[in-house]
Backbone as JSON Lines, residues from 0, in Angstrom:
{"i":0,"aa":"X","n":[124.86,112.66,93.59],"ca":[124.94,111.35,94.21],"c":[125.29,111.47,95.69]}
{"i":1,"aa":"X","n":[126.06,112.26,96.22],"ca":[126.32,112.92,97.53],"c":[125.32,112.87,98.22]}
{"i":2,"aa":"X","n":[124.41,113.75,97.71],"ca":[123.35,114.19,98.54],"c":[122.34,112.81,98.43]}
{"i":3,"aa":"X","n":[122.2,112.45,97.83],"ca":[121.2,110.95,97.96],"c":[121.96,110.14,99.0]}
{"i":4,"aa":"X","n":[123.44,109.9,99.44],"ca":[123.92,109.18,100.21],"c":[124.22,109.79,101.63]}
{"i":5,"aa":"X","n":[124.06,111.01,101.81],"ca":[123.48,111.86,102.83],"c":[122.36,111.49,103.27]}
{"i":6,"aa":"X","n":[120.99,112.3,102.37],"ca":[119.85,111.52,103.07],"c":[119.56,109.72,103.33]}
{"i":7,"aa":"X","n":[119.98,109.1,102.93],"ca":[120.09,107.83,103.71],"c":[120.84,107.71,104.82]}
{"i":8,"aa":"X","n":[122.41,108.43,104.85],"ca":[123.28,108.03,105.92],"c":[122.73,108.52,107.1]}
{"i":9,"aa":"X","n":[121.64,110.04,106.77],"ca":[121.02,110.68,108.18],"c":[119.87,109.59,108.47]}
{"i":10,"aa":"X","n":[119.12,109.46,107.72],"ca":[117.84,108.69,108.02],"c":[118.11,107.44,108.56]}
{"i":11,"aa":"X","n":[119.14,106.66,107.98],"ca":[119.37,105.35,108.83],"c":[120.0,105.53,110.18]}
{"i":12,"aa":"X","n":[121.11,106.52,110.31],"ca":[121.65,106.88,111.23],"c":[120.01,106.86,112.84]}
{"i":13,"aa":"X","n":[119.76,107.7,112.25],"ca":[118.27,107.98,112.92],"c":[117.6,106.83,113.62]}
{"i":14,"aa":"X","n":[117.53,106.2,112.87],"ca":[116.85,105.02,113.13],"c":[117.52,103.85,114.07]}
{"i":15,"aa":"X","n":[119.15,103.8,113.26],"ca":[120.17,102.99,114.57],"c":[120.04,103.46,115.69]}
{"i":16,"aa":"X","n":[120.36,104.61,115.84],"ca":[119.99,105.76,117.15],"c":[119.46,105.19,117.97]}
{"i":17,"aa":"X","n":[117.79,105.43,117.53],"ca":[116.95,105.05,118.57],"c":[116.76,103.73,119.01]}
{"i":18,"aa":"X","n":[117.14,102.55,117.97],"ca":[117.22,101.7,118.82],"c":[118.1,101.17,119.17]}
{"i":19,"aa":"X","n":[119.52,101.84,119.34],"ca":[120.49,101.72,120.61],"c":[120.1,101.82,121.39]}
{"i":20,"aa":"X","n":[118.99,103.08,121.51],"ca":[119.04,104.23,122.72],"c":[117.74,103.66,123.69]}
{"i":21,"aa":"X","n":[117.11,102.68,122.96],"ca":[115.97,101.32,123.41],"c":[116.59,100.93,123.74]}
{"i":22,"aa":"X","n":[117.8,100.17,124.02],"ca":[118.12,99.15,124.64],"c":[118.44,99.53,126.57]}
{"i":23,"aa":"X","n":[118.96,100.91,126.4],"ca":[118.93,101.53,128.04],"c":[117.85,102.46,128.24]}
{"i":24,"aa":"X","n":[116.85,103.07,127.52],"ca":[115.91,103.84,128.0],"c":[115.1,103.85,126.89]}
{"i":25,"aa":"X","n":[114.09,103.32,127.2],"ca":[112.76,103.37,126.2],"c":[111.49,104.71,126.23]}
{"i":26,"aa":"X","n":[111.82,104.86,127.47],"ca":[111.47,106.25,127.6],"c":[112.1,107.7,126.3]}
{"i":27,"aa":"X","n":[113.43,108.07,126.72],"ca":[114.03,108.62,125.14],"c":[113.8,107.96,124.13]}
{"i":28,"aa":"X","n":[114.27,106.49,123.98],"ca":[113.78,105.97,122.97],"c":[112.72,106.68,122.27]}
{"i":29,"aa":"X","n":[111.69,106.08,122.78],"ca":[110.03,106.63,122.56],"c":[109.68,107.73,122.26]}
{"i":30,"aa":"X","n":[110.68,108.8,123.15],"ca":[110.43,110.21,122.46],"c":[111.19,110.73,121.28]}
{"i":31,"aa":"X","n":[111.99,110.08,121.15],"ca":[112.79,110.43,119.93],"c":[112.02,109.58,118.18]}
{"i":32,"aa":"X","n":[111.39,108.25,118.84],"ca":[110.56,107.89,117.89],"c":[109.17,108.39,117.38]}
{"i":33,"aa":"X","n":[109.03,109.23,118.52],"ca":[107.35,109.53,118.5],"c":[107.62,111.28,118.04]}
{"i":34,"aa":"X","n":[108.88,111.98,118.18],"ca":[108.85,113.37,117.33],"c":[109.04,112.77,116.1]}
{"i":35,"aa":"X","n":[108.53,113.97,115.3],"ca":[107.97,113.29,113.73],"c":[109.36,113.57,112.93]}
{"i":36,"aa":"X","n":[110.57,113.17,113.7],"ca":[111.97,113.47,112.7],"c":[111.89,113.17,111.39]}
{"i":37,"aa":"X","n":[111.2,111.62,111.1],"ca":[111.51,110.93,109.62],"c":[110.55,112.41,108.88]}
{"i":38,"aa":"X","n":[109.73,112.6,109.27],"ca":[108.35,113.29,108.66],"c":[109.34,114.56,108.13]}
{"i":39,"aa":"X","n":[109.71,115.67,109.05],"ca":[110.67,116.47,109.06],"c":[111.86,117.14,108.01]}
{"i":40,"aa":"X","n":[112.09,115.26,108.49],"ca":[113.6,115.63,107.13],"c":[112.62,115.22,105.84]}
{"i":41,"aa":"X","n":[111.85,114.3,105.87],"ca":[111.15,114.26,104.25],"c":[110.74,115.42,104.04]}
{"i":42,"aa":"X","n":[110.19,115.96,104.99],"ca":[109.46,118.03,104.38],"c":[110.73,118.53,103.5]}
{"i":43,"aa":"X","n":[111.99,118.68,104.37],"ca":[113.16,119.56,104.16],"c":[113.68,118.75,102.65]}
{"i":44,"aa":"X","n":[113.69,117.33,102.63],"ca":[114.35,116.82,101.3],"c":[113.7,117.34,100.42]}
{"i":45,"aa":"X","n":[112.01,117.19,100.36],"ca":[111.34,117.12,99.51],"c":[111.79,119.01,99.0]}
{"i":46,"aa":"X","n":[111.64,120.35,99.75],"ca":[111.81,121.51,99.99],"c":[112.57,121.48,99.28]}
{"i":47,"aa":"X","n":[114.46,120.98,99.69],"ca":[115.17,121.05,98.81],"c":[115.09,121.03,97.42]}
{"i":48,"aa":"X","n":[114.59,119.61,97.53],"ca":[114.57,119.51,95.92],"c":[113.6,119.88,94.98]}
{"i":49,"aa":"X","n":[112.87,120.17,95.56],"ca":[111.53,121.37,94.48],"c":[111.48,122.51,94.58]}
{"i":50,"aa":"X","n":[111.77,123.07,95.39],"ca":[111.31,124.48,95.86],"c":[110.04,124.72,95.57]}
{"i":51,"aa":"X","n":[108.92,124.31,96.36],"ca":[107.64,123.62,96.26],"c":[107.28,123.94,97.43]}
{"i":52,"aa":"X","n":[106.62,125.71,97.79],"ca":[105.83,124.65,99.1],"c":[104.56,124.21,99.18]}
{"i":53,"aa":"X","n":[103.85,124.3,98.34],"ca":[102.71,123.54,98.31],"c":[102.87,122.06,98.29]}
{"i":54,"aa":"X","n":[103.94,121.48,97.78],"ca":[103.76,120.03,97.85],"c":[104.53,119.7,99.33]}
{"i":55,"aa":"X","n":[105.42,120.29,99.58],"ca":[105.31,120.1,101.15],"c":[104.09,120.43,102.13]}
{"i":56,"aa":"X","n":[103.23,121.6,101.66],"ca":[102.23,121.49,103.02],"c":[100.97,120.44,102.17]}
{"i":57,"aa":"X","n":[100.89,120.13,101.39],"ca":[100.21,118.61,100.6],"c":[101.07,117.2,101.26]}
{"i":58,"aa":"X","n":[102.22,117.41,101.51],"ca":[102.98,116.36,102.28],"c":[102.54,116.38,103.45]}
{"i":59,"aa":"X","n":[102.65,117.48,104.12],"ca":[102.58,117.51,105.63],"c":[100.63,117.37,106.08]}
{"i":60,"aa":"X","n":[100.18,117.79,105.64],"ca":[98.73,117.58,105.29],"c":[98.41,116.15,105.35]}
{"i":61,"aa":"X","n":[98.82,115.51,104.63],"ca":[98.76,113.57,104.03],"c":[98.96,112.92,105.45]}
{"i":62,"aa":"X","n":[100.97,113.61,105.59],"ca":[101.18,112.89,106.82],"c":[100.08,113.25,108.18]}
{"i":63,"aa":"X","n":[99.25,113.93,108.42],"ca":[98.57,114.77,109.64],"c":[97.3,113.1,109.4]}
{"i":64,"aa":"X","n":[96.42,113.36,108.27],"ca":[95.33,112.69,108.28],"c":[95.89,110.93,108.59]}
{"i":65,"aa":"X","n":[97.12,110.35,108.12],"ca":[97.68,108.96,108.24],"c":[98.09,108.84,109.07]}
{"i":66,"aa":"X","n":[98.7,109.75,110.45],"ca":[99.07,109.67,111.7],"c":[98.09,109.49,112.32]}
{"i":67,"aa":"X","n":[97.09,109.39,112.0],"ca":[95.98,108.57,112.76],"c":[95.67,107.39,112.92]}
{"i":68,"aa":"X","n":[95.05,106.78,111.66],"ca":[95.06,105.17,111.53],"c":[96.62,104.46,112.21]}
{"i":69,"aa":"X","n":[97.85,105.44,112.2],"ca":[99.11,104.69,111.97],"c":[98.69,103.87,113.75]}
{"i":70,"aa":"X","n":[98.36,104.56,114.52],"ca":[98.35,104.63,115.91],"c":[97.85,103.3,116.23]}
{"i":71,"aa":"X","n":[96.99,102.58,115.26],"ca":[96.52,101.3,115.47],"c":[97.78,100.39,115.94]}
{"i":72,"aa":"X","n":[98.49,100.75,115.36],"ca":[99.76,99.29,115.47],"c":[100.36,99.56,117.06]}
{"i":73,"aa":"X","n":[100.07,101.04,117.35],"ca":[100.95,101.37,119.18],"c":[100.0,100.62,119.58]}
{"i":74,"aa":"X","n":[98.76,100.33,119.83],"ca":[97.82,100.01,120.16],"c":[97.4,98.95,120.76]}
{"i":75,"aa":"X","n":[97.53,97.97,119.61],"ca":[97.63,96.25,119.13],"c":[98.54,96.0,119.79]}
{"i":76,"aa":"X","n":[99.92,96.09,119.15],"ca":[100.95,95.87,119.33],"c":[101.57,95.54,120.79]}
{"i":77,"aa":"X","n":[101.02,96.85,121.48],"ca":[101.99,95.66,122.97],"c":[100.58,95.45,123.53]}
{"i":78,"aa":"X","n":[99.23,95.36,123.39],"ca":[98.16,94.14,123.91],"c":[98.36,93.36,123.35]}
{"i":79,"aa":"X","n":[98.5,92.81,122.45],"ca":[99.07,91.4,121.72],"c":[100.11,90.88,122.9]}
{"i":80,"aa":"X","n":[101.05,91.35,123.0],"ca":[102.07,91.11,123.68],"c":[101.5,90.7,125.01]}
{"i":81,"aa":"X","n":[101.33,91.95,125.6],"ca":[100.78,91.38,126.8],"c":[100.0,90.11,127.17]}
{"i":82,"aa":"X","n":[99.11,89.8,126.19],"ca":[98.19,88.42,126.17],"c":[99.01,87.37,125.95]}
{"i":83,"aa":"X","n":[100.45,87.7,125.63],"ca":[101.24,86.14,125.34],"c":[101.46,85.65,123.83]}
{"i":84,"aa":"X","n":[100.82,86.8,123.26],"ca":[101.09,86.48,121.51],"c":[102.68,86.31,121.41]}
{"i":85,"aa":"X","n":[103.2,85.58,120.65],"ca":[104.33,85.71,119.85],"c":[104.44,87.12,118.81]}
{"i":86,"aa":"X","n":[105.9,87.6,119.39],"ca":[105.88,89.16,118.92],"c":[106.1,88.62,117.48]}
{"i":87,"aa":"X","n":[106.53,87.96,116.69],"ca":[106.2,88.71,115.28],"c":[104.45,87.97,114.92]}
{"i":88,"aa":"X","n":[103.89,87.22,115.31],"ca":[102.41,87.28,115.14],"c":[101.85,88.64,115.91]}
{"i":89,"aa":"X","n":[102.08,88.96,117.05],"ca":[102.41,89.83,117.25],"c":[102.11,91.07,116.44]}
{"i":90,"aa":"X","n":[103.29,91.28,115.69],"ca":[103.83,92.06,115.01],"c":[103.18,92.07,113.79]}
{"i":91,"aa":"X","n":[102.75,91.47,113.24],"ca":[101.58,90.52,111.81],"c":[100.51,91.51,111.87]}
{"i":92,"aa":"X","n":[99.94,90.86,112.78],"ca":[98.35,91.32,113.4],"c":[98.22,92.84,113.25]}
{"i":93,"aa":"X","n":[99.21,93.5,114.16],"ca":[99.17,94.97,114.26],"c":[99.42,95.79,112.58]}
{"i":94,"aa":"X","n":[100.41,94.71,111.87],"ca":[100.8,95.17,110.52],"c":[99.19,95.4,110.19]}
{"i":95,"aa":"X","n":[98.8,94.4,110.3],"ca":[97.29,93.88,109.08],"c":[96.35,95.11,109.99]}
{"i":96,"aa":"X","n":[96.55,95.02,110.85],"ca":[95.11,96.37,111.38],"c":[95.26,97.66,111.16]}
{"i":97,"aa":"X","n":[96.54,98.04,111.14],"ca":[97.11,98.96,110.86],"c":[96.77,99.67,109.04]}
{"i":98,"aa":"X","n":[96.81,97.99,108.31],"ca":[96.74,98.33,107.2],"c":[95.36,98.57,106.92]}
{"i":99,"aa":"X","n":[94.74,97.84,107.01],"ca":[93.25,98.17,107.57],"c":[92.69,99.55,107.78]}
{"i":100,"aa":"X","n":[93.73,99.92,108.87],"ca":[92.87,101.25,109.6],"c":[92.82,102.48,108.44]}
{"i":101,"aa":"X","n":[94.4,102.15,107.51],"ca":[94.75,103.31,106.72],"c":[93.86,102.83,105.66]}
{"i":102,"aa":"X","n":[93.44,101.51,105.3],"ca":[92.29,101.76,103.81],"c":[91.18,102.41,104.55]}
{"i":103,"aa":"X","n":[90.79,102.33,105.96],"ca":[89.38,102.96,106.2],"c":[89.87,104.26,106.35]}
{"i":104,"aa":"X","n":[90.52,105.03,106.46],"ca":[90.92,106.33,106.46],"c":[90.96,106.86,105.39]}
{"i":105,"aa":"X","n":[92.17,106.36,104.17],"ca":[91.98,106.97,103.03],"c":[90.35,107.08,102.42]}
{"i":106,"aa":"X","n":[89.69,105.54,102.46],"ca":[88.09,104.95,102.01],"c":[87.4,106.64,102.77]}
{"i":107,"aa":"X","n":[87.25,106.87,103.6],"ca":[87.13,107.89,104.64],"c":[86.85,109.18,103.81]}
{"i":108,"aa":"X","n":[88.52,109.15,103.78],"ca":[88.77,110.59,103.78],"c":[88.59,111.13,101.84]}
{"i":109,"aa":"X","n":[88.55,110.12,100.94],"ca":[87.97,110.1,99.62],"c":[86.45,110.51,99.59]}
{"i":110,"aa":"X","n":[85.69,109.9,100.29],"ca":[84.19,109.74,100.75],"c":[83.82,111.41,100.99]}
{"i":111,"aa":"X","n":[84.64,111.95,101.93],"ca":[84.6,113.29,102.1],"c":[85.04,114.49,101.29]}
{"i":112,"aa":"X","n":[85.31,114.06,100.13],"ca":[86.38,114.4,99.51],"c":[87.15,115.53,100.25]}
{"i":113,"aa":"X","n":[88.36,115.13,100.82],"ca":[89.36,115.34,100.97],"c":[90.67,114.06,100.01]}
{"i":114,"aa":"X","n":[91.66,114.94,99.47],"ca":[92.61,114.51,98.09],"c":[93.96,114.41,99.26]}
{"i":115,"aa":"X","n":[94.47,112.92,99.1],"ca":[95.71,113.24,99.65],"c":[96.75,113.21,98.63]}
C-alpha cells in the first residue's frame, strides 16, 4: 500500500510542480512538461512491478506512435486562444481533435498492422 501512495504522491507532486513553476516561468514550465517524466516513471513502475522488459519497450513503443497525434491539442490549443475563443471551448475543441487525431492514428497504425 506504501508503494501505491508513493507513486501517486511523486506523480501528483510532479504535476503541482510544474504548474507552480507556470505561474513565474513558462519557459521551465514547458520544459519540464514537455520531458516525458510522467512516461518515465510509468516505464520504471511498470519495470518494478513485472520485471518485464518487453512490456515496457511495448509501453514505450505505444507511447512513441501516440506522441504524435497527442501534439494536436499544443497546436489548437493556443490558436484557439489567440482568435479569442474562450479557453475551456478552447480547451473542448483541442480535447475533441486531439481525440480525433489518436482514432486516426491508432485507425492508422492497425491498417498497417502495427499492435499497440
Amino acid at each position: 500500500m506504501v508503494y501505491y501512495v508513493v507513486k501517486v504522491a511523486l506523480s501528483a507532486l510532479l504535476i503541482v510542480a510544474i504548474a507552480e513553476i507556470s505561474k513565474r516561468s513558462s519557459l521551465i514550465a514547458a520544459l519540464l512538461a514537455s520531458v516525458p517524466l510522467v512516461s518515465v516513471l510509468a516505464m520504471i513502475w511498470l519495470y518494478i512491478d513485472t520485471r518485464d522488459s518487453d512490456k515496457v519497450a511495448a509501453l514505450a513503443s505505444g507511447i512513441f506512435w501516440l506522441v504524435l497525434p497527442s501534439l494536436a491539442l499544443f497546436i489548437a490549443l493556443p490558436l484557439l486562444l489567440r482568435h479569442g475563443f474562450n479557453f475551456y471551448l478552447s480547451m473542448g475543441l483541442s480535447i475533441l481533435l486531439t481525440i480525433g487525431c489518436y482514432w486516426g492514428m491508432v485507425s492508422l497504425l492497425n491498417h498497417v498492422g502495427i499492435e499497440i
